[in-house]
C-alpha positions in Angstrom: 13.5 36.7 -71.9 15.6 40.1 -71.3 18.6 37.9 -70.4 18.7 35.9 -73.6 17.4 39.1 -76.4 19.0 38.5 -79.5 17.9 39.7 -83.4 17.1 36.4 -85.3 18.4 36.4 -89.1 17.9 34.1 -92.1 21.3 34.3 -94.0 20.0 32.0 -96.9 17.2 34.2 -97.4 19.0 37.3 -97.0 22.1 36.3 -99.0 19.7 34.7 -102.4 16.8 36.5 -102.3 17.8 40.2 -100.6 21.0 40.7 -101.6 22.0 41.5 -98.2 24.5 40.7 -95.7 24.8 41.1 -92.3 27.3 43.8 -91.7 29.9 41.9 -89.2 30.6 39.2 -92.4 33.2 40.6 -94.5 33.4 37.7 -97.3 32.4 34.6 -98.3 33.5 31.6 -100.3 31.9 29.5 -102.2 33.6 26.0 -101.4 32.2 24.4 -104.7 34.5 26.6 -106.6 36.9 28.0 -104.3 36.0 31.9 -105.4 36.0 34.4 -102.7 33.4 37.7 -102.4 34.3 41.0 -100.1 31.1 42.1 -99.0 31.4 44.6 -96.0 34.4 47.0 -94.7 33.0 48.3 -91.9 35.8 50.3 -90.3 33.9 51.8 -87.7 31.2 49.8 -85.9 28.5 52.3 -83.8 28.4 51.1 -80.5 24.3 49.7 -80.5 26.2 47.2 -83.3 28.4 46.2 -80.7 26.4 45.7 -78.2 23.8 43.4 -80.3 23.7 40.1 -80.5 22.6 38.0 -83.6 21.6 34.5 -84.0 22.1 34.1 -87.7 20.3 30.6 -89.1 20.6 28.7 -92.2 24.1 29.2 -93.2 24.5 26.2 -96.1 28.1 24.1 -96.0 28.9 25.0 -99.1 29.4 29.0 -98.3 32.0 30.1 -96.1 31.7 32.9 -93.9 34.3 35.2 -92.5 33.8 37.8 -89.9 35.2 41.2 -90.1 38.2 42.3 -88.8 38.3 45.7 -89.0 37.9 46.2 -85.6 38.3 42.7 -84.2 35.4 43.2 -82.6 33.2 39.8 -83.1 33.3 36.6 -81.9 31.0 33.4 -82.6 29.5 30.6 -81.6 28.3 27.5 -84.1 26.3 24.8 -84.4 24.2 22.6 -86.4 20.9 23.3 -87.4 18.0 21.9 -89.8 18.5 19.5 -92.2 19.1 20.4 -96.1 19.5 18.6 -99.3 20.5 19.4 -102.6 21.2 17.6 -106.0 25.2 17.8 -106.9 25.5 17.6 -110.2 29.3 17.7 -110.2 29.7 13.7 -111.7 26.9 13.8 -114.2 26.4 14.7 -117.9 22.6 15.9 -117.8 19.5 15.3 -116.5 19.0 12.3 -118.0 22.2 10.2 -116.6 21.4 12.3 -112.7 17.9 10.1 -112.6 19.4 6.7 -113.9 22.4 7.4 -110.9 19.8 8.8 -108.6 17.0 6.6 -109.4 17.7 3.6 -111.3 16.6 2.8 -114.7 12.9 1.8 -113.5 12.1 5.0 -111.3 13.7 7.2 -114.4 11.2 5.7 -116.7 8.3 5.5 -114.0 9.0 9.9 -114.0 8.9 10.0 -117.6 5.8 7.9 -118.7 4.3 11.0 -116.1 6.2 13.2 -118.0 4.4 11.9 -121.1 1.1 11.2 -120.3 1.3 15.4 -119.1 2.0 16.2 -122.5 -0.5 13.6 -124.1 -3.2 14.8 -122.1 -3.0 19.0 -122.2 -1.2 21.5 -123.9 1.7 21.6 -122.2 4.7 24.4 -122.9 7.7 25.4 -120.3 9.2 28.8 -119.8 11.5 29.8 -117.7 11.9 33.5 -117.4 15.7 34.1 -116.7 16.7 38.1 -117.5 13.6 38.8 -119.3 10.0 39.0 -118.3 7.8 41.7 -118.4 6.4 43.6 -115.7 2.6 43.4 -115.8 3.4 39.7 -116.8 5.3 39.1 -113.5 3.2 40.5 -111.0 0.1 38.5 -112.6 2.2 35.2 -112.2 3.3 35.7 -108.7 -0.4 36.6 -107.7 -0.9 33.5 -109.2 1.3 31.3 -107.8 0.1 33.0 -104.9 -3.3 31.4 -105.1 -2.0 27.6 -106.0 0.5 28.0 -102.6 -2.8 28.9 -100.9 -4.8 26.5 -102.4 -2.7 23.5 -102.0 -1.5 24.1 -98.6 -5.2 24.7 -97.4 -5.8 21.2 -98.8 -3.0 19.8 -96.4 -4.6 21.9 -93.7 -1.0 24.2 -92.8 0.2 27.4 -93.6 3.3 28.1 -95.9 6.0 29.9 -93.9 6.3 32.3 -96.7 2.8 33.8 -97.1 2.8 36.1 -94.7 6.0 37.9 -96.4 4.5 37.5 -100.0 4.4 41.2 -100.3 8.2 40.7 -100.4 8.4 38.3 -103.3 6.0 40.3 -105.1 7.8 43.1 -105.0 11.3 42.0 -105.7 10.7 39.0 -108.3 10.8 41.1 -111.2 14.2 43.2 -110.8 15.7 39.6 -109.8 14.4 38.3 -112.9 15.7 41.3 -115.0 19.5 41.2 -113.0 19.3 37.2 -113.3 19.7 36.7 -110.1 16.1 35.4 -109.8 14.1 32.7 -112.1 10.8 31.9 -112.4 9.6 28.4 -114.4 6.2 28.1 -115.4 4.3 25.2 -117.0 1.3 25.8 -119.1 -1.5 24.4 -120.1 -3.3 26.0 -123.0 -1.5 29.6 -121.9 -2.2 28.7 -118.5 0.1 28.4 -115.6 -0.3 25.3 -113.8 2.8 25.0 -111.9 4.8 27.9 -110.7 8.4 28.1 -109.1 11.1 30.9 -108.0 14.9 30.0 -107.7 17.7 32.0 -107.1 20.9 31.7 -108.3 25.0 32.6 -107.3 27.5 31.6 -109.1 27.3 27.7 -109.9 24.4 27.7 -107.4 20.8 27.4 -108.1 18.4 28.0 -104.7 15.3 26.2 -105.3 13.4 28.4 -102.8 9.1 27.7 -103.5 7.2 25.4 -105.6 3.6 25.0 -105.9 0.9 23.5 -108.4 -2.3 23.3 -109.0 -3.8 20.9 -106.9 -6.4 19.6 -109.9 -3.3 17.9 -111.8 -2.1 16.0 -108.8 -2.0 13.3 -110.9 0.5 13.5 -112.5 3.4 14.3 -110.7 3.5 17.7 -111.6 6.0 18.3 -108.8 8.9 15.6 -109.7 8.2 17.4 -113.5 8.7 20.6 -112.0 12.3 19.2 -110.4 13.0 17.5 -113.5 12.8 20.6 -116.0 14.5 23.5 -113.2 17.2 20.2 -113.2 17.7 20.2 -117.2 17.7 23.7 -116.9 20.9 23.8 -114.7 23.0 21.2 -116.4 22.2 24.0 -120.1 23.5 26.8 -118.1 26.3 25.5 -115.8 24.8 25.3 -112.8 26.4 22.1 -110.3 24.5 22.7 -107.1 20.8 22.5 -107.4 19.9 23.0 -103.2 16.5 22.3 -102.6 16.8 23.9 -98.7 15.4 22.8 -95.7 12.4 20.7 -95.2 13.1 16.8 -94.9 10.2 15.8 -97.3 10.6 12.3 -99.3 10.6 13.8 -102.4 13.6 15.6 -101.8 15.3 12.9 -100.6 14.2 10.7 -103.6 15.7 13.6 -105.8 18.9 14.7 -103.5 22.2 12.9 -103.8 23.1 15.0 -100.7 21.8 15.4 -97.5 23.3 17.8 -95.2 23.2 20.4 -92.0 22.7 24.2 -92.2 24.5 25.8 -89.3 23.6 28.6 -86.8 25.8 31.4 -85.5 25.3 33.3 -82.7 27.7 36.1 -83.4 28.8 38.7 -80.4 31.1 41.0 -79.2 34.0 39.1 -78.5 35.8 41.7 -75.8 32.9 41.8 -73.6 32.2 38.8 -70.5 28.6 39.5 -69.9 28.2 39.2 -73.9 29.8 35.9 -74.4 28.3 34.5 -71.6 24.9 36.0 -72.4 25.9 34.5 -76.6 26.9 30.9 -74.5 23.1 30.1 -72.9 21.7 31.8 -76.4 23.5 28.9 -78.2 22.4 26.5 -75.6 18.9 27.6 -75.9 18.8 27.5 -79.8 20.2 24.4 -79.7 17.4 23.3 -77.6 15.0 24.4 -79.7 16.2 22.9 -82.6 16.3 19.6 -80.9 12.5 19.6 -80.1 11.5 20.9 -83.5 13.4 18.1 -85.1 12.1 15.6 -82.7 8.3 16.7 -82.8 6.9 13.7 -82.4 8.5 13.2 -78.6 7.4 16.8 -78.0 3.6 17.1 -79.3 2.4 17.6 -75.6 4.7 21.0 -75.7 3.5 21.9 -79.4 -0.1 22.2 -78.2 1.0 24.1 -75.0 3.1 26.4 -77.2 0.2 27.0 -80.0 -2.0 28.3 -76.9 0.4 30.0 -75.7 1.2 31.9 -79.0 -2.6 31.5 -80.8 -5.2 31.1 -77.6 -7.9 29.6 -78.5 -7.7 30.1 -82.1 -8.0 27.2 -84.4 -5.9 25.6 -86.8 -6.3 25.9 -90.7 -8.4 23.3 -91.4 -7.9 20.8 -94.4 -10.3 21.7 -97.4 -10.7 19.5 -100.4 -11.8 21.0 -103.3 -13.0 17.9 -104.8 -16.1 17.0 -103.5 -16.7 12.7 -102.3 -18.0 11.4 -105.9 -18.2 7.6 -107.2 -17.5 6.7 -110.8 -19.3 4.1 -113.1 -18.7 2.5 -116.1 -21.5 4.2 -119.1 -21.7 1.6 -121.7 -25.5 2.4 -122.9 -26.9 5.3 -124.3 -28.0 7.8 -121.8 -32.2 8.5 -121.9 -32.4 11.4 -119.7 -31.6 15.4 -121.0 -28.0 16.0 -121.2 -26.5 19.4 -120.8 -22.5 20.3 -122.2 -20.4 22.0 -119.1 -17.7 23.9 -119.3 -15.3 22.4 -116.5 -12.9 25.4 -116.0 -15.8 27.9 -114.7 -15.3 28.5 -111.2 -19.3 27.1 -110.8 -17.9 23.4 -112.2 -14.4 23.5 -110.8 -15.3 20.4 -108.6 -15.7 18.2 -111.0 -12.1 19.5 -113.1 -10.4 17.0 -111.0 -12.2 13.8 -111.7 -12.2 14.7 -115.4 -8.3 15.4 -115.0 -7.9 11.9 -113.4 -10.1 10.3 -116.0 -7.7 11.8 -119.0 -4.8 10.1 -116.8 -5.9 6.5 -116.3 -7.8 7.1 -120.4 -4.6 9.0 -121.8 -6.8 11.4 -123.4 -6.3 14.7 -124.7 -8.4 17.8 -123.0 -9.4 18.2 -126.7 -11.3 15.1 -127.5 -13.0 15.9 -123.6 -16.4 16.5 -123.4 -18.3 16.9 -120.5 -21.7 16.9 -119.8 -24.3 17.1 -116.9 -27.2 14.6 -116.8 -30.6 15.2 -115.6 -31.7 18.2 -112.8 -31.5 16.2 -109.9 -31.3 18.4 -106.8 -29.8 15.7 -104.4 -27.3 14.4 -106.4 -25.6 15.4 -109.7 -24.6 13.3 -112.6 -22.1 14.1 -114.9 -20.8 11.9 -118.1 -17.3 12.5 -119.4 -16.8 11.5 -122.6 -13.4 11.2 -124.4 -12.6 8.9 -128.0 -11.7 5.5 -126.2 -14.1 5.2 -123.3 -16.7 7.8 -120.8 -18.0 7.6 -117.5 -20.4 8.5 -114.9 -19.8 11.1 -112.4 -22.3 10.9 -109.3 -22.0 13.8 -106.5 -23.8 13.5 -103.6 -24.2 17.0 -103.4 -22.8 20.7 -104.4 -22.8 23.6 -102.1 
């Protein structure tokens, strides 16, 4: 709509993981600790600047923006947008006394008997590259975490918002690592990365941006770990505000002492009519919108019009499971027919990683005392017996493409 053109900006994204600002803000404040940045001077404003007008989302509560006044040029509208939530870690000593506050004594210990029976089960170390990473290293993790974002989202049967501007992250994650304005936690099994994450920080605040895992080790929480450690990791180095963004999931708001709204600003030149009234039904319209996308369910009729609308007839991602349908039984006898050792982590016998990963969790056996093996030649349906030092079991798959 000609009437209602505007340019569409993220400021969280710009502000954490660009660097950038838009050019009519002139500072900003961080509220949590009442410090003030100058970002733009812009004493002369070219007249296409002046005659835009920019709907600016995600601006969190705790940052505080002024417009420039050199010229008094711009005006604003505001109002609330999506939901966000963030741990404050203002009142507590560590990570430790957040999840007794946040959780109680029993979920604290239900998170760390995960926590433990990760570490009983696989080699499991933590890094968190912070100012120091190399190169090749970095771009090989992001592909990485590239593929488990892929992977785990395909599983759920939706896209991540973010793939599509993965070139992006690729290309700047390793001189935000190396200025520390960027981190990147890893966990590891065996030298492996099994979960991956990228934050950015300012000041006392640490931007939890994306988090993914691989989907084998579902198990065992590996996503409340993931929160756990990056949590530890900002009481050791001063940061208070630990914002896990937009996206009203339940285990945000199981981890989040604070639940909030981002705000919108539809910013314009302030000395013109036809602008402000033209900035007035933009607002109104955004508003709108906002409304319907937080209120889906009422609006699923309009969803389906608007994916045709956008996608045709194109269908929607699909979800895949990587673990074929399989039944386990108890193997308490010797086992007469030819048995043949498999090597679970070859791409060929990747289907059957995630029984076996399940079978060290409920056993709380270590991938070393794991031995795996397939039974007979059957074409129909596959046997496997997994074998650890307290108890094995049967594996039967109906079938393997």
């Amino acid at each position: 709509m000609g009437f209602l053109k505007n340019i569409e900006l993220n400021f969280t994204e710009d502000f954490f993981e660009k660097l950038d600002t838009p050019y009519f803000y002139n500072s900003v404040i961080n509220k949590t600790t009442s410090k003030q940045k100058y970002l733009n001077v812009c004493n002369d404003v070219i007249k296409e600047n002046k005659d835009n007008i920019y709907l600016v989302h995600f601006i969190p509560p705790f940052l505080e923006l002024s417009l420039n006044t050199q010229p008094a040029v711009y005006s604003r509208f505001s109002f609330n947008h999506f939901v966000g939530l963030l741990c404050n870690l203002t009142d507590c000593t560590n990570a430790d006394d957040y999840m007794v506050k946040q959780f109680g004594s029993k979920g604290r210990r239900n998170i760390l008997a995960r926590l433990r029976r990760l570490e009983t089960c696989f080699d499991i170390k933590y890094k968190m590259f912070d100012g120091n990473i190399g190169k090749d290293e970095c771009k090989g993790l992001m592909e990485k975490f590239r593929l488990m974002i892929v992977n785990r989202f395909a599983q759920r049967g939706i896209k991540h918002g973010n793939i599509d501007y993965w070139d992006f992250y690729q290309d700047s994650a390793y001189d935000m690592i190396i200025n520390k304005k960027a981190s990147l936690f890893v966990v590891y099994n065996s030298n492996v990365p099994i979960a991956i994450s990228i934050g950015y920080m300012y000041e006392n605040i640490f931007e939890s941006a994306i988090s993914s895992y691989e989907i084998d080790y579902a198990k065992f929480g590996l996503g409340n770990i993931v929160v756990l450690k990056k949590i530890e990791w900002c009481f050791e180095n001063g940061f208070t505000i630990f914002n896990m963004r937009w996206g009203d999931y339940k285990y945000k708001r199981d981890w989040c002492n604070t639940v909030y709204n981002y705000k919108s600003e539809v910013i314009y030149n302030g000395k013109s009519l036809v602008k402000k009234i033209k900035a007035f039904f933009i607002t109104k319209k955004s508003m709108a919108s906002t409304y319907m996308i937080i209120n889906k369910e009422r609006f699923n009729l309009l969803a389906k019009i608007r994916w045709y609308l956008l996608y045709g007839n194109r269908p929607k991602v699909k979800p895949t499971n990587a673990t074929l349908p399989y039944r386990v039984e108890d193997c308490s006898s010797n086992i007469q027919d030819k048995i043949t050792k498999i090597n679970i982590y070859s791409q060929e016998n990747s289907f059957v990683r995630k029984p076996v990963f399940d079978f060290q969790y409920v056993n709380s056996e270590k991938s070393s005392n794991i031995e795996v093996f397939r039974v007979g030649d059957k074409r129909d349906e596959r046997v496997y017996l997994v074998k650890g030092l307290k108890k094995q079991k049967l594996l039967f798959f109906d079938s393997v493409d």
